[in-house]
matplotlib code that plots the C-alpha trace (Angstrom):
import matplotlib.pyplot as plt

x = [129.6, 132.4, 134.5, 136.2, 139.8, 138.2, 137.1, 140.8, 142.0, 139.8, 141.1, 144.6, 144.0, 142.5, 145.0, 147.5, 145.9, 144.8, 149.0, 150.0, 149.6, 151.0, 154.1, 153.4, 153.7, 156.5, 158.6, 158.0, 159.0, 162.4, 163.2, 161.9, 164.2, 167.7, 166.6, 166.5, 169.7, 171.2, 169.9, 170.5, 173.7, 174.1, 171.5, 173.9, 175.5, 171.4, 170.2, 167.6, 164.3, 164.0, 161.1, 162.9, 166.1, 163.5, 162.1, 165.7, 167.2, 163.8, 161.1, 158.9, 155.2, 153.6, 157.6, 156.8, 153.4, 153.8, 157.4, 154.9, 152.8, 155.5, 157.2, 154.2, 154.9, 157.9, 161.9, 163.7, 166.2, 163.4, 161.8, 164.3, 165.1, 161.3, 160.9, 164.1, 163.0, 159.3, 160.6, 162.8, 159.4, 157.1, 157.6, 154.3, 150.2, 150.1, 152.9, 152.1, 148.7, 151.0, 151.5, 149.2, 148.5, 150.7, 153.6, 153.2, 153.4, 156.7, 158.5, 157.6, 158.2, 158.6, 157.5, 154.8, 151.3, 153.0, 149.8, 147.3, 149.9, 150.2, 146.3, 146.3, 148.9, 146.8, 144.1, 145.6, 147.0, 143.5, 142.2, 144.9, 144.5, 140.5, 140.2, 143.2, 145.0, 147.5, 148.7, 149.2, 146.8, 148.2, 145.3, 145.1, 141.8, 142.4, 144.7, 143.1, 140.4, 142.9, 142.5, 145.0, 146.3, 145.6, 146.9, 149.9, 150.7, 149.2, 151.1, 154.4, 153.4, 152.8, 155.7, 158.4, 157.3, 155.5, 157.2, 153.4, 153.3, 152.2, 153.2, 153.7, 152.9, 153.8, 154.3, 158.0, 156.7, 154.0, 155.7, 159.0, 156.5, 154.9, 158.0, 159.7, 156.5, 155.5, 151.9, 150.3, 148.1, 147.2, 146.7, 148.5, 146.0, 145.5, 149.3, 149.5, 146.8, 148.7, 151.9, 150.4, 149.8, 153.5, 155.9, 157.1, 156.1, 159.8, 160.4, 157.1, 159.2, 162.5, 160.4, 159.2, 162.9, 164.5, 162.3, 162.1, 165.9, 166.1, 163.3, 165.0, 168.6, 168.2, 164.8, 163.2, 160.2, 161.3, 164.4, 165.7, 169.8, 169.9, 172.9, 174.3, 171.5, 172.6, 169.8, 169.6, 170.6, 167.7, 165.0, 162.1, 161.9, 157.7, 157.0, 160.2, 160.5, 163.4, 166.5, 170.0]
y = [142.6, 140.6, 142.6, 141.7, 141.7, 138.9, 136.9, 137.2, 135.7, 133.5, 132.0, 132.3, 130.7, 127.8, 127.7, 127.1, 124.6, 122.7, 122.6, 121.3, 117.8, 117.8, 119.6, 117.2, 114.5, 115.8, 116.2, 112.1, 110.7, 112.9, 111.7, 107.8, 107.6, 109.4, 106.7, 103.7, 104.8, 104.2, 101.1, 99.9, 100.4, 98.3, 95.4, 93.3, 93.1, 92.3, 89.2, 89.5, 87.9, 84.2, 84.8, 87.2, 84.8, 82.1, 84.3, 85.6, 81.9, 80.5, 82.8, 79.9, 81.3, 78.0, 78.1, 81.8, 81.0, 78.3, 79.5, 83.1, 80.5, 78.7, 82.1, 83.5, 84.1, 81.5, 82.8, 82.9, 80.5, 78.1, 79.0, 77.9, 74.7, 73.5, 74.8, 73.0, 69.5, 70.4, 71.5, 68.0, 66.2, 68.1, 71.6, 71.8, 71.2, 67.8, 66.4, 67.9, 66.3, 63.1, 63.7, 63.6, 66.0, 63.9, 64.0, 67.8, 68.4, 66.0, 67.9, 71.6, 71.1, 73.4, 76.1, 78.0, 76.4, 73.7, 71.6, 74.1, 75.4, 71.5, 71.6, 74.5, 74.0, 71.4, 73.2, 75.6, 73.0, 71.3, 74.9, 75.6, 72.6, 72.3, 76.1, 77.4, 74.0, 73.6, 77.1, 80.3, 83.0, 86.5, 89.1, 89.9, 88.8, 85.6, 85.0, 85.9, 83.9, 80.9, 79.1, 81.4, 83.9, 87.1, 90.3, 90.6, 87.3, 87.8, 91.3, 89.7, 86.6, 89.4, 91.2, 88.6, 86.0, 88.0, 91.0, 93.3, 96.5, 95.7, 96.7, 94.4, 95.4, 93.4, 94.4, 95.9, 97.8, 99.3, 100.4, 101.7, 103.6, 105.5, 105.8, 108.2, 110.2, 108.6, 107.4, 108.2, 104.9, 102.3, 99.2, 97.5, 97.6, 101.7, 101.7, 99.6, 102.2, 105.5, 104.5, 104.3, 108.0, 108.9, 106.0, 106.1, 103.3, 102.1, 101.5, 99.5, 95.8, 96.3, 98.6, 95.5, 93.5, 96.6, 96.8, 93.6, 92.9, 96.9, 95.9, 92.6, 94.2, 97.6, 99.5, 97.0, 96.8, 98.0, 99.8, 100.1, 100.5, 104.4, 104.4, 102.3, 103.4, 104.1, 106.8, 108.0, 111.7, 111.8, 109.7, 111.5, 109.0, 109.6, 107.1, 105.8, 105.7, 104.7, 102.9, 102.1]
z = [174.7, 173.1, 171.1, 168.0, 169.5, 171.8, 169.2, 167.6, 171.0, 171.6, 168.2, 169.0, 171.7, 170.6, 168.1, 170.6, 172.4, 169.2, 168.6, 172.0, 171.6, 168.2, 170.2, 173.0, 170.9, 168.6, 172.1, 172.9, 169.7, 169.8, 173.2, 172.4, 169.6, 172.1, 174.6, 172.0, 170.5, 173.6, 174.7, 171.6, 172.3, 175.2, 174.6, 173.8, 177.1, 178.3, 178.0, 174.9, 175.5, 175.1, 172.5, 170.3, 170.2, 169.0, 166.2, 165.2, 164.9, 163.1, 161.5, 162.4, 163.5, 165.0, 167.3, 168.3, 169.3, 170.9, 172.8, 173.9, 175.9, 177.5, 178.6, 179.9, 184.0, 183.3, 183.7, 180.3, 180.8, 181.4, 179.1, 176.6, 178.0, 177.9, 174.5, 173.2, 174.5, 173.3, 169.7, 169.1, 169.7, 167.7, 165.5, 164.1, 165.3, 163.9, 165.4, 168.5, 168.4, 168.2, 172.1, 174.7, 176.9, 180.1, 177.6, 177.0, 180.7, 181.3, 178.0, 179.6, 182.5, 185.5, 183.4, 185.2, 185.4, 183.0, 183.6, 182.1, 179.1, 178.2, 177.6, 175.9, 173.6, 172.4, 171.9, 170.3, 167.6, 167.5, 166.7, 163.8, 162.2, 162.1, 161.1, 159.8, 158.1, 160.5, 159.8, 162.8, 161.4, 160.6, 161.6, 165.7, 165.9, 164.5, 166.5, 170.2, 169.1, 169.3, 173.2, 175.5, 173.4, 174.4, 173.2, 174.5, 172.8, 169.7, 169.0, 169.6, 167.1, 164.7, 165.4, 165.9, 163.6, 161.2, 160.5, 161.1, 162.8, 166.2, 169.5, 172.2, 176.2, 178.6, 182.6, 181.4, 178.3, 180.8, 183.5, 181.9, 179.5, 182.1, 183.9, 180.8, 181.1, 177.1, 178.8, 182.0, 181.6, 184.3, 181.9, 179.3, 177.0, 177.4, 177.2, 173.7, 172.6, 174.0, 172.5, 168.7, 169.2, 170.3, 169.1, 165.6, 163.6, 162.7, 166.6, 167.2, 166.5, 168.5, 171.3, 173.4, 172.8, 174.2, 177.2, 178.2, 178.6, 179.8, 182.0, 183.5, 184.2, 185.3, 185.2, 188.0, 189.4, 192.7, 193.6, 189.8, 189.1, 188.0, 189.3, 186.2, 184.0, 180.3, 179.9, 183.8, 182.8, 180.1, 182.3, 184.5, 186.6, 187.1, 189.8, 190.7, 194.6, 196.1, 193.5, 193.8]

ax = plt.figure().add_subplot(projection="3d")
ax.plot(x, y, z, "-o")
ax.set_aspect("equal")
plt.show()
């Protein structure tokens, strides 16, 4: 027969395990926020993502959309030179419908699959101007529904161009993620989702900058530089293998 001081456990207990992921999470956001501090710190010696550096210079939606394609699997620095000769020919969806698709290609080029981006970057401006007069929707819906934009894309439109809450994932927001232990997720999608629950809101528009050019320079892929690491000391290093 259960007793009565069982039933008082039983709801300590519980008690405690109903607080742990509140302390769980509590634990995250404090180190999240040491970590950004200190790359913060030394961004600027990083180069900052070609994307961001578009939306800083011009808070220009339809160049921030159309800039996220381009970059997509492409290097930054090409990145930038494809969108500069694109932009002097055309910085909005009508007078990008003024080129054809063969022009689109020659401007953009080598950016990666510069063929298939040139067709739809048309689309897309076909799309904004037949449904959303020529202007880049503000809702995440909206705009994955637009030709190519998925949601990687469309949360850094909203975030960069927009100013909206939204947390952008890509491969180097994933990975060093689960590296600092902040998700234990194995897409980007589950990691956009876990990170709502333990990144403040305040960090959700600098988080994917910070990464990305973190990412690039020194938390790599393979073999990452700890060794020059601004945040080694603090870092778990879940994962992490072999590094320099």
């Amino acid at each position: 027969m259960r007793t009565e001081a069982n039933h008082r456990k039983d709801n300590v207990s519980k008690r405690l395990d109903s607080r742990q992921p509140d302390e769980a999470r509590a634990q995250k956001r404090a180190f999240v926020v040491k970590v950004l501090a200190v790359l913060r710190r030394h961004s600027s010696s990083w180069n900052a993502p070609v994307v961001s550096l578009m939306a800083a210079q011009e808070k220009d939606p339809f160049l921030v959309l159309i800039g996220c394609i381009l970059s997509l699997r492409t290097k930054d620095e090409i990145t930038a030179q494809a969108s500069r000769r694109l932009f002097a020919r055309a910085r909005n969806p009508r007078q990008m419908l003024a080129l054809d698709v063969a022009e689109i290609e020659q401007l953009i080029y080598p950016v990666g699959f510069y063929r298939t981006k040139a067709r739809t970057i048309r689309q897309i401006c076909e799309e904004l101007v037949e449904r959303f007069a020529g202007r880049v929707p503000q809702t995440l819906d909206e705009l994955m529904s637009l030709p190519g934009v998925g949601r990687k894309t469309a949360n850094l439109v909203l975030s960069e161009a927009f100013d909206k809450a939204a947390i952008c994932v890509d491969v180097h927001v994933h990975r060093i993620s689960n590296r600092w232990g902040l998700v234990a997720t194995r897409t980007p999608e589950q990691t956009e989702a876990a990170l709502r629950n333990v990144l403040p809101r305040s960090y959700w528009a600098e988080y994917n900058g910070l990464l990305v050019a973190f990412g690039q320079t020194i938390c790599r892929p393979i073999s990452p530089w700890c060794s020059c690491c601004p945040i080694e000391s603090l870092c778990p290093k879940y994962g992490v293998g072999s590094h320099r």
